[in-house]
C-alpha positions as CSV (number, residue, x, y, z in Angstrom):
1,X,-7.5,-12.4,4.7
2,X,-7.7,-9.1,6.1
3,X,-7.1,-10.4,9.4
4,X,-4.5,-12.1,8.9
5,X,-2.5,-9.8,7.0
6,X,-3.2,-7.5,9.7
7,X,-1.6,-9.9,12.4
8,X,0.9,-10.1,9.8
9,X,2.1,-6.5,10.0
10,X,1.9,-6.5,13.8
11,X,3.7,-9.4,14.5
12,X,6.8,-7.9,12.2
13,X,5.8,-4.5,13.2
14,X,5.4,-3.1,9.6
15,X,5.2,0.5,8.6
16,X,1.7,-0.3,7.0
17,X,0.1,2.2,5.7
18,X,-3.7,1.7,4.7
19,X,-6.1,3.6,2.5
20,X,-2.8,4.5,0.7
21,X,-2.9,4.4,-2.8
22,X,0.8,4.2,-4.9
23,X,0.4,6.8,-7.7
24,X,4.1,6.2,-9.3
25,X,7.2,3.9,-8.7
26,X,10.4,6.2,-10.1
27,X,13.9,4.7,-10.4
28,X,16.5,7.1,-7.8
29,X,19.9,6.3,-7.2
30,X,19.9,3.0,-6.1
31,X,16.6,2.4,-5.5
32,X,13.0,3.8,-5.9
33,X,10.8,6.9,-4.8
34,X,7.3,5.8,-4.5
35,X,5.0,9.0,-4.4
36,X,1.5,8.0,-2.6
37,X,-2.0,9.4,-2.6
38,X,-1.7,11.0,0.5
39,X,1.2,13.6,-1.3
40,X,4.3,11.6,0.3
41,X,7.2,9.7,-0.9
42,X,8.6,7.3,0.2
43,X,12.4,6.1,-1.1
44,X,13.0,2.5,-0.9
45,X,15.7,0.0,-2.0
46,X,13.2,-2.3,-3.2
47,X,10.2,-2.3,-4.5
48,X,7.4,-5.5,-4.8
49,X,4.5,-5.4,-7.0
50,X,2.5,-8.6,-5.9
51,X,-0.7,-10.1,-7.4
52,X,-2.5,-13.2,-7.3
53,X,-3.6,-14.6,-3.5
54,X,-1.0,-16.4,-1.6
55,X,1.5,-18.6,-4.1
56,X,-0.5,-18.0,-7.3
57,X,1.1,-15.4,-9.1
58,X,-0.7,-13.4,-12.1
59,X,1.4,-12.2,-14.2
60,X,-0.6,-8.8,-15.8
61,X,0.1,-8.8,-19.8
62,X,1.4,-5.0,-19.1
63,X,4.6,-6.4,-17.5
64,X,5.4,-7.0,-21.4
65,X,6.2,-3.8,-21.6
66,X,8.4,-3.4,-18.3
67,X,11.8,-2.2,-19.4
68,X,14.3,-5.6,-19.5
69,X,16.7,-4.2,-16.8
70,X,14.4,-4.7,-14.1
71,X,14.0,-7.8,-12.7
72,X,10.6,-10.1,-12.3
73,X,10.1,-13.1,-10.3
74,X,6.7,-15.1,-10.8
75,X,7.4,-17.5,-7.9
């Protein structure tokens, strides 16, 4: 898996960042500021929170509590 995802981001030539962890996801403006373990943020226009491996989604019972206004796709 790790190899592929790493071809993954090669082949589109992703800004991937590893050993990153996101500490907070902040609504700005239009979009987001993501502040990361390493003391950056990043601001982005979207933001994806993904579980579950491949087309398998996992749907954690804290998104209950995920304000309306946002939206969720589980597929």
């Amino acid at each position: 898996m790790g190899d592929y995802l790493e071809a993954y981001a090669a082949w589109f030539a992703l800004p991937v960042r590893s050993g990153v962890r996101v500490q907070r996801v902040d609504p700005s403006g239009d979009g987001f500021l993501v502040a990361t373990s390493d003391g950056r943020t990043i601001a982005a226009r979207q933001v994806v929170v993904a579980t579950g491996p491949f087309r398998e989604p996992n749907v954690p019972g804290v998104a209950a509590r995920i304000d309306p206004a946002i939206t969720m796709r589980t597929s």
